[in-house]
C-alpha positions as CSV (number, residue, x, y, z in Angstrom):
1,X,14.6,-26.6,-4.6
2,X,12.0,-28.9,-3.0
3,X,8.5,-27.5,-1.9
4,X,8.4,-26.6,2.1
5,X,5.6,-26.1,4.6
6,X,5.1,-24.8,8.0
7,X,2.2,-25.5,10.4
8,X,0.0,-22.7,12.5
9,X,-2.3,-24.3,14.8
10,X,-5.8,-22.6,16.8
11,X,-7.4,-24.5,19.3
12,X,-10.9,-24.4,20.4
13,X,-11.9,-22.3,17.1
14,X,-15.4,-21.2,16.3
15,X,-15.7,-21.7,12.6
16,X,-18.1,-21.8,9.2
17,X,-18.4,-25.1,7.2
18,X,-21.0,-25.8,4.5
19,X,-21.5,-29.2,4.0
20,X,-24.3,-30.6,1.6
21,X,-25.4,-26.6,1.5
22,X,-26.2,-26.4,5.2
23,X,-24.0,-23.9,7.1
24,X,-22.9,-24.8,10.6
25,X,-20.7,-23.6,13.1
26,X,-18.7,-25.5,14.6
27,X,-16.0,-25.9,17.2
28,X,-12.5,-27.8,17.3
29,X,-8.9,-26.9,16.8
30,X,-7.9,-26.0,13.0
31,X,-4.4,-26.5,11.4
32,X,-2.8,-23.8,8.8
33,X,-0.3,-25.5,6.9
34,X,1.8,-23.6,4.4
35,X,3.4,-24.9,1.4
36,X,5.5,-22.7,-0.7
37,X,7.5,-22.9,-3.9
38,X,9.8,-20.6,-6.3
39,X,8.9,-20.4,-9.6
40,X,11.9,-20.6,-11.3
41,X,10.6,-20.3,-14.6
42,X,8.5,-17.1,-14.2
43,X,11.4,-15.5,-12.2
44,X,13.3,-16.2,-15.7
45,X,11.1,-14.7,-17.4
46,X,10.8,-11.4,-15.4
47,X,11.3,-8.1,-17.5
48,X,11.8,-4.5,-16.9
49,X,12.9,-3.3,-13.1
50,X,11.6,-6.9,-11.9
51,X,14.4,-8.8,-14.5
52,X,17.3,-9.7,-11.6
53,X,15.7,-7.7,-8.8
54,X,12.8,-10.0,-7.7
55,X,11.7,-12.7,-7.0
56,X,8.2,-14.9,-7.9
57,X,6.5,-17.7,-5.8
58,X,3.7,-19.7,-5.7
59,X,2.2,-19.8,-2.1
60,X,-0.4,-22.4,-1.0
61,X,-2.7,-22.5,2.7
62,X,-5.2,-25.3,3.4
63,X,-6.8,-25.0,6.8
64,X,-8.2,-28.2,8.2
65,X,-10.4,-29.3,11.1
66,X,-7.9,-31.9,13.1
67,X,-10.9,-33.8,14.3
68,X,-12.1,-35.5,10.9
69,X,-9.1,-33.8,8.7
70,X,-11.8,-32.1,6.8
71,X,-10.7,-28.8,4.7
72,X,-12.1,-25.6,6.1
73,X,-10.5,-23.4,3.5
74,X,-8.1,-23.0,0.8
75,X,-6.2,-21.1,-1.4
76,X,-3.0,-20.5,-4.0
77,X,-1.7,-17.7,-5.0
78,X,1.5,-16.1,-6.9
79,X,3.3,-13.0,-6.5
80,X,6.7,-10.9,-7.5
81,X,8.3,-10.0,-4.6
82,X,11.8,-7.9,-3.8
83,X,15.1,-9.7,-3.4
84,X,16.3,-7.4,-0.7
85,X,13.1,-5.9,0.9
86,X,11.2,-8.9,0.4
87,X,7.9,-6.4,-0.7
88,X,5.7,-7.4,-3.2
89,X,6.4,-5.9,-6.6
90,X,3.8,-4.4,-9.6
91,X,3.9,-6.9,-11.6
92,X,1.0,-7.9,-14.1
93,X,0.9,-11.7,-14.0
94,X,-0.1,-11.9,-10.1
95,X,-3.2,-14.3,-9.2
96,X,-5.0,-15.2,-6.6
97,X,-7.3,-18.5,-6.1
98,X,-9.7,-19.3,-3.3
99,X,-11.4,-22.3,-4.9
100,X,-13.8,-20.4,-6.8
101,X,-11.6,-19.0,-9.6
102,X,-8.6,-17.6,-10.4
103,X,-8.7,-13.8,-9.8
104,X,-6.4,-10.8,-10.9
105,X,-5.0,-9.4,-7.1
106,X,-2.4,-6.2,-6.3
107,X,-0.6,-7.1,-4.0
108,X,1.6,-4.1,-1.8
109,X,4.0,-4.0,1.3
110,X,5.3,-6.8,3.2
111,X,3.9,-9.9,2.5
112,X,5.8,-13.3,3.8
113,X,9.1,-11.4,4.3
114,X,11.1,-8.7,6.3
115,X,13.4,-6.7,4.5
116,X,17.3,-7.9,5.3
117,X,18.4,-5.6,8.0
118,X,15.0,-5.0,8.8
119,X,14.3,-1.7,10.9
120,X,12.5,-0.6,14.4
121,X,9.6,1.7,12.8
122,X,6.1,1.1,11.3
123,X,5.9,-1.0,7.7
124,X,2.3,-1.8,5.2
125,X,2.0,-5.3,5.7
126,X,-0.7,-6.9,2.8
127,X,-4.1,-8.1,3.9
128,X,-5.5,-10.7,2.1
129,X,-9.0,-10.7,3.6
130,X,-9.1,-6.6,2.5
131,X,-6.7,-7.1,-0.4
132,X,-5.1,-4.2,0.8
133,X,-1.5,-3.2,3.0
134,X,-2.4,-1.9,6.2
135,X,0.5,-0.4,9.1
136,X,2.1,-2.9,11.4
137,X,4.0,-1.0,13.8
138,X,7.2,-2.2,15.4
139,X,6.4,-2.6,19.7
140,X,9.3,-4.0,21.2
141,X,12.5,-6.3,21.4
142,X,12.1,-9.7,22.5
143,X,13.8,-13.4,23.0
144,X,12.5,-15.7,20.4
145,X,13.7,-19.6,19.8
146,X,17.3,-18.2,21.1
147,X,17.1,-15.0,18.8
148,X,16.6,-11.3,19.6
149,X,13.7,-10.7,17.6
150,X,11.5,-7.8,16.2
151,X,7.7,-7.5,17.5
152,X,5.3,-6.0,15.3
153,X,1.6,-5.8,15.4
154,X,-1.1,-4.8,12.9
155,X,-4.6,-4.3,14.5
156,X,-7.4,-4.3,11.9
157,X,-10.9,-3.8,13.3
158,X,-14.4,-4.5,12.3
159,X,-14.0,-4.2,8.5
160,X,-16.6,-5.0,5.9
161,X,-15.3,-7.5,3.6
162,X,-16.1,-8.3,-0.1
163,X,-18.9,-11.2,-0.8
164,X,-20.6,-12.8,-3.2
165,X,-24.4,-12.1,-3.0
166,X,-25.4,-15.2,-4.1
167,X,-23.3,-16.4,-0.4
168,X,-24.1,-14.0,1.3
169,X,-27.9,-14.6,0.9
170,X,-27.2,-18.4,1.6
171,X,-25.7,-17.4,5.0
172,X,-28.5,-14.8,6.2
173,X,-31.3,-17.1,5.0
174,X,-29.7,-20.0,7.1
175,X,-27.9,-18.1,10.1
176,X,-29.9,-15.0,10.7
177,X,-33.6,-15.5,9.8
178,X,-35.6,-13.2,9.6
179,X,-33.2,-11.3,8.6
180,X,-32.9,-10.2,4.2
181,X,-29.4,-8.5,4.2
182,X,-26.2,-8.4,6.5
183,X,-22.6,-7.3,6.4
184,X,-19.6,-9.7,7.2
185,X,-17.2,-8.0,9.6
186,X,-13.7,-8.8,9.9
187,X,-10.9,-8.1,12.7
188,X,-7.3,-9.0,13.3
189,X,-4.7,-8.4,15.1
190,X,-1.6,-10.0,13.8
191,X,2.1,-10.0,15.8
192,X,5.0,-11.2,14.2
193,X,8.0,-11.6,15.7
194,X,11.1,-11.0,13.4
195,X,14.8,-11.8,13.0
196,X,16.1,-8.3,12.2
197,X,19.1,-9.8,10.2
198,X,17.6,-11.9,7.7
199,X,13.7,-10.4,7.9
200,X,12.5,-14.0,8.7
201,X,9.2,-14.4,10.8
202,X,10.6,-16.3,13.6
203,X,6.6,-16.8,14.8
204,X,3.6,-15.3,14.3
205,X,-0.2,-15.0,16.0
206,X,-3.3,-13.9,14.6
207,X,-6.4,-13.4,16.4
208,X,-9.0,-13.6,14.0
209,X,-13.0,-12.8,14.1
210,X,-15.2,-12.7,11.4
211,X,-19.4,-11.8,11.7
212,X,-22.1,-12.2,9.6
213,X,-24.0,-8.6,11.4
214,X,-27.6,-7.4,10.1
215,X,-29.1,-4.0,9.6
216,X,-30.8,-4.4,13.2
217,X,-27.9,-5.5,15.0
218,X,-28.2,-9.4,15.1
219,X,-25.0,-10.9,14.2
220,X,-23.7,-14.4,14.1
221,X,-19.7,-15.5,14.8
222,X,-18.2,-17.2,11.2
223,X,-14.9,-17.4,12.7
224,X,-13.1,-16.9,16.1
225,X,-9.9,-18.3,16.1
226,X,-6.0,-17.6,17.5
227,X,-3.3,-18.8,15.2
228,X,-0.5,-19.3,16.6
229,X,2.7,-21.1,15.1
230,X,4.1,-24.6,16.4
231,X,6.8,-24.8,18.7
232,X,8.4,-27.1,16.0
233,X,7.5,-24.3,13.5
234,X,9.6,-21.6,15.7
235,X,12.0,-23.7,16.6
236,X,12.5,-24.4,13.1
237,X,12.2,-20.9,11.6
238,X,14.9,-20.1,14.3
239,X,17.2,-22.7,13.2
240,X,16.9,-21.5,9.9
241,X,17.5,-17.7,10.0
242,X,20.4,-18.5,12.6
243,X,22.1,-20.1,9.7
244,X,21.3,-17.8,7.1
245,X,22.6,-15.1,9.4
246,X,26.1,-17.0,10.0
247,X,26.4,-17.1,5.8
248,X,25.2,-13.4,5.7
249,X,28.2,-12.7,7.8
250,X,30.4,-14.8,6.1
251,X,29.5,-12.9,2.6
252,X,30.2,-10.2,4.5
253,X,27.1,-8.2,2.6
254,X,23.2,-8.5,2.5
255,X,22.5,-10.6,-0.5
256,X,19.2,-12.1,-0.9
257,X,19.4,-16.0,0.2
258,X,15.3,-16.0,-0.7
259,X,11.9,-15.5,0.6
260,X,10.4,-16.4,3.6
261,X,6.5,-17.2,4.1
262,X,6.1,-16.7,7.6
263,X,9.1,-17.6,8.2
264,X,10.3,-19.6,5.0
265,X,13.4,-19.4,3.2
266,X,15.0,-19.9,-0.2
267,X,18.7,-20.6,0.2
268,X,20.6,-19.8,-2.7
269,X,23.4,-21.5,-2.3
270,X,25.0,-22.0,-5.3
271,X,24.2,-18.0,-6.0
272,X,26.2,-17.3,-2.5
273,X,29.3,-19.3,-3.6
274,X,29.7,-17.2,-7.0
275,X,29.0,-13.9,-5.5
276,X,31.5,-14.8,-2.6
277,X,34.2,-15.8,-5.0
278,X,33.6,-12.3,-6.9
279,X,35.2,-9.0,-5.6
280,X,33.7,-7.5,-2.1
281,X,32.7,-4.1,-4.1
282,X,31.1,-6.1,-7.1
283,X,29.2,-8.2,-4.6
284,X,27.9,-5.4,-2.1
285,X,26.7,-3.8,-6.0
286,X,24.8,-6.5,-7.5
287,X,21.8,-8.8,-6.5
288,X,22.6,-12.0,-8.3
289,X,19.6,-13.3,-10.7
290,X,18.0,-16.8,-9.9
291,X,19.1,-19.4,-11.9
292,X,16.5,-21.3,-14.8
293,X,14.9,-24.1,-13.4
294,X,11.8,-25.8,-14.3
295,X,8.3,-25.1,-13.9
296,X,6.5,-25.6,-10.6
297,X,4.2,-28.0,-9.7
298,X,1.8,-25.4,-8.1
299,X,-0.7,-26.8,-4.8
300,X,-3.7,-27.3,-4.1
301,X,-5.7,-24.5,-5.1
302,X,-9.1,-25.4,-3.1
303,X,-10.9,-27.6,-1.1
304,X,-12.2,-29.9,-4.0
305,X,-8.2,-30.8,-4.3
306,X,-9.0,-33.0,-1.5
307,X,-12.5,-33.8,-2.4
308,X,-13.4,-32.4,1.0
309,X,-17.0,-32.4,1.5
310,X,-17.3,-28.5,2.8
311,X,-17.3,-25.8,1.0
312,X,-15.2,-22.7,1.9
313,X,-16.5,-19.7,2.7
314,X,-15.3,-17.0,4.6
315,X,-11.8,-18.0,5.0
316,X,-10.0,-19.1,7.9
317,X,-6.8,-17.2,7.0
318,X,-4.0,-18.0,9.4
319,X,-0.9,-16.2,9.6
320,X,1.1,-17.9,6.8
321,X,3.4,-19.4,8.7
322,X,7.1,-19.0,8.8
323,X,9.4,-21.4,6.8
324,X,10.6,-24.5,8.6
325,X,14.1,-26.5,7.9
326,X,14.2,-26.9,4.1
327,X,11.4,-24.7,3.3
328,X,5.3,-19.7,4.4
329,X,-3.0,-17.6,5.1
């Protein structure tokens, strides 16, 4: 399978860029695009419960100011995740890059996926700013791209986020003076809006805000930005779990046809055809194991990919956007 993307746009941000070590905020609209791709090899070489019951991928964001194309923040990451559920699994080889280095991560709950048949009630969704699941609770029904879709929202509010010292000190020396120490603050609310059969992310918004705050109150906005997909994004995403839910009903049982990020999924096809050809009780019992492929050609993992000439910092996460035709923070 090819790599795919999807795009999340926020216009009239507020954002952080570093360039020649001077921090500045700035303003424009920044672009989230989203490039995800199975690893076919790892998934191979799964063992334990994980051997023919998940699933790994190697996810990719890059956020970029649409003015001068230059890249506010990146990362890569890779993670076992559920065939059915679509949660992310225990498994020991997980990573997690954000242009610095390559970091051990634990990742829990939903992450770029809905489980098949997915339900009205509250699920942990993962964080990556906290590196932690938090509740998203489900808040209504509603008409997206055509579908009847699943709203959930997770509201996470003024948390105190991880950072390197050495950064830290750069951005209170430069954006609060007077100032020695600070804390940076962090709030989200994040909706996603769900196709209940397939547990694709039709569309998704975040509403980011992150604040460099001091012990005597000053504070300074690092980010403050709404993420919000494309309408080619949604209309895409719909397109696709529309025909992943006409072969779901033509199996005539929830098999897992991949992995969506944001939206994105894996359709295996050639997996489908075998299971359909098998008996309707042996196919409603078994998950059917990816096939061998070769290794991936994983993305960028940071900024300096592109050579950009910023440096990022606190990262301007969007919602990892859903996957779109072929194909998702």
């Amino acid at each position: 399978m090819q790599p795919t993307q999807s795009v999340a746009e926020a216009p009239n941000a507020e954002f952080l860029q570093i360039t020649n070590g001077v921090a500045k905020i700035n303003t424009g609209t920044l672009r989230s695009t989203i490039r995800v791709q199975p690893d076919s090899k790892a998934t191979a070489d799964l063992e334990g419960k994980l051997d023919g019951t998940a699933l790994v991928w190697v996810v990719g964001q890059e956020v970029v100011r649409t003015d001068t194309n230059e890249v506010v923040s990146a990362y890569s990451t890779s993670l076992a995740v559920d065939r059915k559920t679509g949660a992310a699994q225990n498994w020991d080889k997980q990573w997690l890059d954000t242009g610095n280095e390559r970091q051990s991560v634990t990742y829990a709950g939903q992450t770029y996926k809905f489980p098949f048949g997915t339900e009205k009630k509250s699920y942990d969704m993962f964080d990556r700013d906290l590196l932690k699941a938090q509740p998203m609770q489900f808040v209504k029904t509603e008409q997206m791209g055509g579908l009847e879709t699943y709203q959930f929202t997770q509201e996470i509010r003024d948390e105190t986020l991880d950072f390197p010292a050495d950064r830290l000190a750069l951005l209170v020396g430069q954006l609060l003076p007077g100032s020695t120490s600070a804390e940076l603050k962090y709030s989200n609310t994040r909706t996603v809006w769900v196709d209940p059969t397939t547990g694709q992310y039709i569309s998704v918004q975040e509403r980011q805000q992150k604040s460099l705050v001091a012990p005597d109150g000053k504070s300074v906005t690092l980010l403050n930005a709404v993420f919000s997909y494309t309408n080619e994004t949604v209309a895409k995403a719909a397109d696709t779990a529309k025909s992943n839910g006409d072969k779901l009903n033509l199996v005539g049982v929830t098999v897992p046809i991949g992995l969506t990020v944001l939206g994105l999924i894996l359709l295996v096809l050639g997996t489908l055809l075998v299971v359909r050809g098998r008996r309707q009780t042996a196919a409603a019992a078994q998950v059917p194991a990816q096939r061998k492929g070769g290794r991936h050609v994983a993305p960028a993992d940071s900024a300096d990919a592109d050579d950009a000439p910023t440096e990022a910092l606190p990262t301007a996460e969007a919602a990892e956007p859903e996957k779109s035709g072929s194909k998702t923070d």
